[in-house]
C-alpha positions as CSV (number, residue, x, y, z in Angstrom):
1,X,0.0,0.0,0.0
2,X,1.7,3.7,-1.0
3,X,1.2,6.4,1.3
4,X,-0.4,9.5,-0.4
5,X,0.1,13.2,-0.6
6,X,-1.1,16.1,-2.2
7,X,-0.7,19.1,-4.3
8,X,-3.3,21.8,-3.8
9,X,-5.0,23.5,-6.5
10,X,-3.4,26.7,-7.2
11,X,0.1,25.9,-6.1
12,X,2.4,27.6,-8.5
13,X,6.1,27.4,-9.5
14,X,8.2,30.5,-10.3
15,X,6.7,32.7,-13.5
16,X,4.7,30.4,-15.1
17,X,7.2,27.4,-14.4
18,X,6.6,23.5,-15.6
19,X,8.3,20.2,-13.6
20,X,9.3,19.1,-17.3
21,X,11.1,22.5,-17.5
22,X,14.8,21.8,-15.7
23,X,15.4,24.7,-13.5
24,X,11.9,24.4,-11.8
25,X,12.1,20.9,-11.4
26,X,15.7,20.3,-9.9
27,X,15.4,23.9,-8.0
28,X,11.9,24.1,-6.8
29,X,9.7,20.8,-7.4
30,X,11.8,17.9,-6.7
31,X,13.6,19.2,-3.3
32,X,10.4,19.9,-2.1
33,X,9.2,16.3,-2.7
34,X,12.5,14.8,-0.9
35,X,11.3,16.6,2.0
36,X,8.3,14.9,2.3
37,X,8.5,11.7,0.8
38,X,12.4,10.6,1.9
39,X,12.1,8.1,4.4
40,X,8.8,6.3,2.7
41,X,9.0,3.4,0.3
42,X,5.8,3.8,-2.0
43,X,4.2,7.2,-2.7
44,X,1.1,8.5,-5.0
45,X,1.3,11.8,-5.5
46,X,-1.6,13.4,-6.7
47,X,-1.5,16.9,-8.2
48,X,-3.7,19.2,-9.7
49,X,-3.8,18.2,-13.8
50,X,-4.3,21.5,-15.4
51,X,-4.2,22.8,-18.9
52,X,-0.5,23.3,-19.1
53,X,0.5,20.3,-17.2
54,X,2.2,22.3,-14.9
55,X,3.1,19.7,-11.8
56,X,3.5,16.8,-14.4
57,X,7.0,15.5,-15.3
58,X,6.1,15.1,-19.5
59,X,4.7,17.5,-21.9
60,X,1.8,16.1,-23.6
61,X,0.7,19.1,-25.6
62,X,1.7,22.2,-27.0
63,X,-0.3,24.3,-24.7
64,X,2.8,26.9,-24.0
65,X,2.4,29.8,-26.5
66,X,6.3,30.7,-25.7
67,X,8.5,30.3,-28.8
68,X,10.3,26.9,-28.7
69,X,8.7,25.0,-25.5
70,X,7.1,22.1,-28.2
71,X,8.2,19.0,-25.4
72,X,10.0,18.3,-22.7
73,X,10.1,15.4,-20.1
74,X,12.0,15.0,-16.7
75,X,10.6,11.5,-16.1
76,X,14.0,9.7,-16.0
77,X,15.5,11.9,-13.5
78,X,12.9,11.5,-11.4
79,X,12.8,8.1,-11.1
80,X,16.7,8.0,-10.8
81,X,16.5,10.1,-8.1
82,X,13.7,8.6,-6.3
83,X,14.1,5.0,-7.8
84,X,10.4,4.4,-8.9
85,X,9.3,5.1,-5.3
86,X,6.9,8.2,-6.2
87,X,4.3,8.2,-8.6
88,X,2.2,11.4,-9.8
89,X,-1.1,10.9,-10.9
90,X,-2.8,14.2,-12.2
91,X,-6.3,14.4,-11.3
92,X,-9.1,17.2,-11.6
93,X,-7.9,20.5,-9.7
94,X,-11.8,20.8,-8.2
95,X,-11.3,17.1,-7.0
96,X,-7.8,17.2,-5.7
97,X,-9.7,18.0,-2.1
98,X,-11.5,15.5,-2.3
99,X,-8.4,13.3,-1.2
100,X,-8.1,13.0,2.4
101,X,-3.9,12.7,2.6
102,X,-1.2,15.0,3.7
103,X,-0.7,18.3,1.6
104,X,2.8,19.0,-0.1
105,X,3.2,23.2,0.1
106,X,3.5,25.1,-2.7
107,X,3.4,29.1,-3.0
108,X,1.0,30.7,-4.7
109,X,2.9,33.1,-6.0
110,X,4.3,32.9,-9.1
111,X,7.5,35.0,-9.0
112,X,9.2,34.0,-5.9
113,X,12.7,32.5,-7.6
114,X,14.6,30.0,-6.1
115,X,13.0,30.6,-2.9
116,X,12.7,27.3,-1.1
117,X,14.7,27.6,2.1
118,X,18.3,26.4,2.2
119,X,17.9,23.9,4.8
120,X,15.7,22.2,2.1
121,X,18.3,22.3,-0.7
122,X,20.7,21.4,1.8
123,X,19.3,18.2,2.5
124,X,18.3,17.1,-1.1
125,X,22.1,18.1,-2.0
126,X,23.6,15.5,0.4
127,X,20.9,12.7,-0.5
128,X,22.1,13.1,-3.8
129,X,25.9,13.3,-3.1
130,X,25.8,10.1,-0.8
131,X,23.5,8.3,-3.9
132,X,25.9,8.5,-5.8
133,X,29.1,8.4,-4.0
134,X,30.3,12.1,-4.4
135,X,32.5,12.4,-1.6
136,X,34.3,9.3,-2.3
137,X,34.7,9.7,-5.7
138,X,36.4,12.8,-5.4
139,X,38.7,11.4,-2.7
140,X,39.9,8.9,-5.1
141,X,40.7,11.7,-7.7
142,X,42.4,13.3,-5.5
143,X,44.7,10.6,-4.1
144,X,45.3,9.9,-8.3
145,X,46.7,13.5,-9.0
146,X,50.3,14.6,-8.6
147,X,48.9,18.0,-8.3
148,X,47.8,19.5,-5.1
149,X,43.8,19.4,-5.7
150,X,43.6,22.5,-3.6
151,X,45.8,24.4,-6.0
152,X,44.4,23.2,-9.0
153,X,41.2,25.6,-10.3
154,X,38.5,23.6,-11.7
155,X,36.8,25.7,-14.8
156,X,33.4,24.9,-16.5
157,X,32.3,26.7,-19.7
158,X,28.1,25.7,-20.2
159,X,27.7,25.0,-24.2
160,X,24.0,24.6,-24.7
161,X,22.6,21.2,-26.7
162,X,18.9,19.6,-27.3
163,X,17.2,17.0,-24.9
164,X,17.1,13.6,-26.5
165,X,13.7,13.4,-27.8
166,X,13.0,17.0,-27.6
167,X,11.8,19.1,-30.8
168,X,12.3,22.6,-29.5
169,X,14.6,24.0,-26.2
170,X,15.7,27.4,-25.0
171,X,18.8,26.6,-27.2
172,X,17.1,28.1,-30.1
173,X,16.3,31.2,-27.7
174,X,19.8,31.6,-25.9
175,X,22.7,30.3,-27.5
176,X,26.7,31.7,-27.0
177,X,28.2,32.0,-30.2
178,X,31.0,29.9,-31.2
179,X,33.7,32.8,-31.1
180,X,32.9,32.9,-27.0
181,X,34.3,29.5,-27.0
182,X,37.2,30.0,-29.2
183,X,38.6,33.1,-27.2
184,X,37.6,31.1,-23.9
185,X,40.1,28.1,-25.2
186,X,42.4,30.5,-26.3
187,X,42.4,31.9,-23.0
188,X,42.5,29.2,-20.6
189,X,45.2,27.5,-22.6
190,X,47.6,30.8,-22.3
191,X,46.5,30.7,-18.3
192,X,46.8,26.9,-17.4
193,X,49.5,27.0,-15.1
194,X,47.8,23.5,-14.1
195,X,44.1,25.0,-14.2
196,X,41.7,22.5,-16.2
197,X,39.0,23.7,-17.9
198,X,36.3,21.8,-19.7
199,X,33.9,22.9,-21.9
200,X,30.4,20.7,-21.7
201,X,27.2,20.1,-23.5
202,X,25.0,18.7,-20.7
203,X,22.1,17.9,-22.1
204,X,21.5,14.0,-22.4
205,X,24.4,14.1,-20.1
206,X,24.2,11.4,-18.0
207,X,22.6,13.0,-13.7
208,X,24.9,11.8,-11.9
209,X,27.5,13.0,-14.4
210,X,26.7,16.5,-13.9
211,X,26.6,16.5,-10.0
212,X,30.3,15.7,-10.3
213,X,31.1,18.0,-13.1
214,X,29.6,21.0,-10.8
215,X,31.0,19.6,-7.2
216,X,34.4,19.7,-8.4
217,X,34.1,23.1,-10.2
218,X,35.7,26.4,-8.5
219,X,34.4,28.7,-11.9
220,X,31.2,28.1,-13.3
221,X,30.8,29.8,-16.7
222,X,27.5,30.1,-18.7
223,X,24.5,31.3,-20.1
224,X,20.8,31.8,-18.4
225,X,19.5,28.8,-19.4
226,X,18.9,25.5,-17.8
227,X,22.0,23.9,-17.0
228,X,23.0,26.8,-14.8
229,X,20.4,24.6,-12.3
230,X,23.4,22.5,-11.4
231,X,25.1,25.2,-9.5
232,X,22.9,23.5,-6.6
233,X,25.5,20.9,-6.3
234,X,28.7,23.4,-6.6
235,X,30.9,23.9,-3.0
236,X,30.5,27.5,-1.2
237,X,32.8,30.3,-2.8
238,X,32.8,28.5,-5.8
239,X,32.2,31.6,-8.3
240,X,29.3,32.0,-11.2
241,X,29.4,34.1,-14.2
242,X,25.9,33.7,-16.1
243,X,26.7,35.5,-19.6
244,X,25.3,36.8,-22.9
245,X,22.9,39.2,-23.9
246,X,19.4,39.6,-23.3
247,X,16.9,41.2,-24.6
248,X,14.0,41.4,-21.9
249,X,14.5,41.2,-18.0
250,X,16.7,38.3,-16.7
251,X,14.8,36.7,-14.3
252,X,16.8,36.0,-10.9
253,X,17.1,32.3,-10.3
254,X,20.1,31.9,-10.3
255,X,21.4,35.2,-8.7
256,X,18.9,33.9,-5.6
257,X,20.4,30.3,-5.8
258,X,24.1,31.9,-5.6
259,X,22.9,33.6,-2.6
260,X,21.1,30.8,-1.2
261,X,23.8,28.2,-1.4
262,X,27.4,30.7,-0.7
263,X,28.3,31.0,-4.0
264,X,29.9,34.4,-5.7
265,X,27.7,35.4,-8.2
266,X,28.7,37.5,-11.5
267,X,26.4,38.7,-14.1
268,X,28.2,39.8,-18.2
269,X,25.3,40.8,-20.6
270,X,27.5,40.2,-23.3
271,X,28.0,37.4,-25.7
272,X,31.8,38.6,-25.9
273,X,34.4,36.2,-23.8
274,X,36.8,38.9,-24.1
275,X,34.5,41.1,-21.5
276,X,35.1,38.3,-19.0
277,X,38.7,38.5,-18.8
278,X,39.3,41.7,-16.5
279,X,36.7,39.7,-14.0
280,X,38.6,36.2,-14.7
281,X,42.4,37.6,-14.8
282,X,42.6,38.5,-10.9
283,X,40.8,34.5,-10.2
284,X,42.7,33.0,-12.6
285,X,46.4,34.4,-11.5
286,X,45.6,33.7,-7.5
């Protein structure tokens, strides 16, 4: 028998956020259910089914009149997270009441960005880091380099790619051209002085992959966009420059997460590596 919560009608995520969008599933859905549902074996979870799908992990339909959105899905990293111990099962918003079980919070607000409180992040971070073996990973690197891993500065450049099985993505919205990456390589090889920097694509990356990639990072470079979401799994101080122009208001999610977790946050609106480099040069010569 599964024990069974509930999402109330009218719980929102952050602007008019999905689960089968990245950011507000890793950053504000899925912490959230860890809380709640951690120490139990079999959960339903039964949340409000509305016209956008909002609290459901697939996009079924093209109900999102922004340019690009045509399907998503988080479904796999749910289950790895939770090995298939929660369901969701969407039900009628006017009978979710109905349902006599525990309530899951959500805000009602739409706009309140990266706001669950660290505590909760906390704990979801070091579930995930004991799942799958973060700390000792790590220790074995360590013990394997004949450099000093404190004097060694660990540099990731964002490159954005398409989900597997995806049609559409923000990519086609917010992309770095390729001469950012060129003068970033151009850079980092003149500075190396036993620095390693790594430029990724981390969609259809594999999870567990990219909680490593972003623990072991000191400089987090990259573009608003999705995989900026892993900075939840980066140590304090570590330092985030989210780049590149934009045309409209930059929503902050990831200026809030920076805040929320210790991190130094830095914002470029420029698609130009070159403006980095007065920002990077005093980092990158300590």
């Amino acid at each position: 028998m599964s024990t069974k919560f509930k999402i109330p009608k009218g719980s929102q995520l952050s602007d008019f956020g999905k689960c089968w969008e990245y950011y507000h599933f890793l950053i504000e859905f899925t912490p959230v259910i860890y809380k709640y549902c951690n120490t139990i074996e079999n959960v339903s979870l039964y949340v409000p089914k509305l016209s956008d799908n909002k609290f459901e992990l697939n996009k079924k339909v093209n109900s999102d009149k922004r340019v690009g959105y045509v399907k998503g899905t988080m479904e796999h990293i749910f289950q790895e997270i939770f090995d298939l111990r929660i369901t969701i099962i969407p039900i009628d918003p006017d009978k979710i009441s109905e349902i006599e079980c525990a309530i899951i919070p959500f805000p009602k607000d739409k706009f309140k960005w990266s706001s669950n409180n660290k505590s909760i992040y906390l704990l979801f971070q070091k579930y995930l880091y004991n799942k799958f073996n973060i700390y000792s990973t790590l220790k074995y690197l360590d013990k394997k380099t004949s450099i000093s891993i404190k004097a060694v500065k660990n540099i990731l450049i964002i490159k954005r790619g398409i989900q597997k099985g995806c049609v559409g993505s923000g990519t086609e919205r917010r992309q770095l051209p390729d001469k950012f990456f060129n003068d970033a390589i151009a850079y980092f090889n003149e500075k190396k002085k036993g620095n390693i920097f790594k430029i990724v694509v981390l969609d259809n990356m594999d999870f567990k992959e990219q909680i490593r990639l972003f623990y072991d990072a000191h400089i987090i470079i990259g573009i608003h966009g999705a995989g900026l979401s892993n900075i939840l799994f980066s140590k304090p101080n570590s330092i985030v420059f989210e780049v590149g122009k934009r045309e409209h208001w930059w929503p902050p999610c990831y200026k809030n997460l920076c805040e929320k977790m210790d991190l130094i946050y830095n914002k470029s609106p420029s698609n130009s590596f070159n403006d980095l480099i007065p920002e990077l040069n005093p980092i990158i010569n300590l």
